[in-house]
C-alpha positions, 0 to 999 in steps of 0.5 A, spaced: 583 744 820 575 743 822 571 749 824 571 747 831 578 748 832 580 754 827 580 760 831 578 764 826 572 760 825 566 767 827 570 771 822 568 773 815 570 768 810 572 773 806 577 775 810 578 768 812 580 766 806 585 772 806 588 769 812 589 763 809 593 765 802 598 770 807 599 764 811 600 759 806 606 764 803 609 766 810 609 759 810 612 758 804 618 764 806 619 761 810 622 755 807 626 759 802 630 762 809 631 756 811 633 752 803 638 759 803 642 757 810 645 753 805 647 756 800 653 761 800 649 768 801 651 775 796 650 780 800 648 787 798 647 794 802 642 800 801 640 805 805 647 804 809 653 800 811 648 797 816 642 795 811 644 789 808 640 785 804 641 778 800 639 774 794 634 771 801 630 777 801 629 777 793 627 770 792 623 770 798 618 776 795 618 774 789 616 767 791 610 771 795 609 776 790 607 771 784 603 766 789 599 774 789 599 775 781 597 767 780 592 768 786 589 774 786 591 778 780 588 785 782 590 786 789 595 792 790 602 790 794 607 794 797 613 790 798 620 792 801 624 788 796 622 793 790 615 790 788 610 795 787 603 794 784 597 799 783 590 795 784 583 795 783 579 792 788 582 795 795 586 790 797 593 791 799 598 787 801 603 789 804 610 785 805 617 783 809 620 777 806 626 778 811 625 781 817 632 781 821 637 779 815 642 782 819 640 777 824 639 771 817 646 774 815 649 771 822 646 766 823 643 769 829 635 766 830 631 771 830 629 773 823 620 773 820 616 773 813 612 779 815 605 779 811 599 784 812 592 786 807 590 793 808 582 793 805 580 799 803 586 802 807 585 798 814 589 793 817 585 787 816 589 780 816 596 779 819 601 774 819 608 774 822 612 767 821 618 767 825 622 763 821 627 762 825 623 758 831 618 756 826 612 760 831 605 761 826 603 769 829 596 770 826 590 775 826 584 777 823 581 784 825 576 784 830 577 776 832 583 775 836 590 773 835 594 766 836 600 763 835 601 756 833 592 757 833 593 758 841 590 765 843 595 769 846 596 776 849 598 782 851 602 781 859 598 786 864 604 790 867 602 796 870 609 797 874 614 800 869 619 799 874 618 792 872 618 792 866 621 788 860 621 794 854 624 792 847 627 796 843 630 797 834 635 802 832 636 805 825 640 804 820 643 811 820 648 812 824 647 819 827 640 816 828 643 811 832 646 815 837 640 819 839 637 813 840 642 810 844 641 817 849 635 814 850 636 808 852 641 810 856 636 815 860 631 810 860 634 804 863 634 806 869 626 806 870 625 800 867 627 792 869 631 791 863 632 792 855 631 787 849 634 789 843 631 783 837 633 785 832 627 785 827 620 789 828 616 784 826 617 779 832 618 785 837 610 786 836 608 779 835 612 778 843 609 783 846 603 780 842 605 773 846 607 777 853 614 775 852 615 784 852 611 788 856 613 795 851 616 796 845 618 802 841 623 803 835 624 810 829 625 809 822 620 803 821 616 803 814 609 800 813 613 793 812 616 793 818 610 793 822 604 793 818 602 785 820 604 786 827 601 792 830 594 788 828 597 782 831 599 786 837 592 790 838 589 783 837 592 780 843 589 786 847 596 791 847 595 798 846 599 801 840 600 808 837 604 811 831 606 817 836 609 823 833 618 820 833 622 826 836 628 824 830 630 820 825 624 817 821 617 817 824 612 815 825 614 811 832 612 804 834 609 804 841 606 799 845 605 796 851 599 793 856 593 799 856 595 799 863 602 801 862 601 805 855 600 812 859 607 811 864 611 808 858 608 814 853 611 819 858 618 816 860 619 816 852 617 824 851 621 825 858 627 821 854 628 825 849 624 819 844 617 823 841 616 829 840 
């Protein structure tokens, strides 16, 4: 790629070069989801029946977390397979191998390698491959966000009647059905409702103006560290909002001109607090 066409060609080289490791991982996890579609997967649960987790996953943040090691030996990294590590330069990495592995396990196409890098606590660089289409998105803070290396962003939608929303549940199933009560409330007021199935893509797609809002409970900094920058990047507004139950904070996004209107119909139905 020449500097002409990088659309992160104005951005730090630092920060460029944090770029370009993220996405060369993203890239290479997402080889390992597409090898692993072959093969017979081992299918394990965690928190719940309905939190599954494959040998997919395991690999895949093993191959992220060496190439991290070998690269860059005193960042921090955050993973959500287990990999943990303490460092000493104030770089974070944060990392989804698998976002949506109930999907990969079905065979359903929507399913994200998810990588974000925090320095000294913020959210600078993130990276979302969505694995299952083979679409790039990327970011950098303060520098705009892409996919494929086309700028993208966020739809303008002031009207929330008119409003294409996507939404998560949680795996606990008390959890779920206070969800569902939302969603049940809420459908009536909106245009229609997405359930996707990986946090990671919701934001990358309201990112790209394929959703007008989102908001989903009992995420973890993985789930939504790479595509909340991704999100803000290509103009959305997104709020860590205090979650009415299950685990908080709650995910909500949404065009500026939409977020007030949006923000009051989930307090209304029972989502925030």
């Amino acid at each position: 790629m020449t500097a002409d066409s990088d659309p992160f060609a104005a951005a730090p080289p630092d920060l460029r070069e944090l770029l370009a490791l993220a996405s060369d991982l993203a890239l290479q996890a997402g080889r390992v989801h597409t090898e692993g579609l072959r093969d017979v997967l081992r299918i394990e649960t965690k928190s719940s029946p309905t939190d599954l987790v494959s040998q997919i996953d395991k690999e895949a943040e093993r191959l992220i977390v060496d190439g991290l090691r070998a690269a860059r030996p005193d960042d921090a990294i955050l993973g959500e397979e287990g990999a943990s590590r303490e460092g000493t330069s104030g770089v974070r990495w944060v990392v989804d191998p698998l976002d949506g592995t109930t999907n990969y396990v079905y065979g359903y196409p929507a399913y994200a390698a998810s990588i974000a890098v925090e320095v000294d606590g913020e959210t600078r660089v993130g990276v979302v491959l969505d694995s299952s289409s083979g679409r790039l998105y990327r970011a950098v803070a303060g520098h705009g966000a892409v996919c494929d290396d086309r700028p993208i962003h966020a739809r303008e939608q002031t009207d929330l009647s008119r409003a294409l929303v996507a939404t998560g549940f949680s795996y606990d199933a008390s959890h779920r059905e206070q969800q569902g009560a939302v969603v049940a409330a809420a459908l009536g007021r909106i245009r229609d409702l997405r359930r996707g199935g990986t946090a990671a893509l919701d934001l990358c797609h309201i990112a790209a103006g394929h959703v007008d809002a989102y908001w989903e409970l009992d995420l973890s900094p993985w789930d939504y560290g790479a595509g909340v920058l991704i999100a803000r990047e290509a103009g959305a507004a997104v709020d860590l909002a205090p979650a009415a139950h299950g685990a908080g904070p709650a995910v909500v996004a949404a065009h500026p001109a939409l977020m007030p209107a949006f923000r009051e119909l989930l307090r209304e139905t029972g989502a925030l607090a």
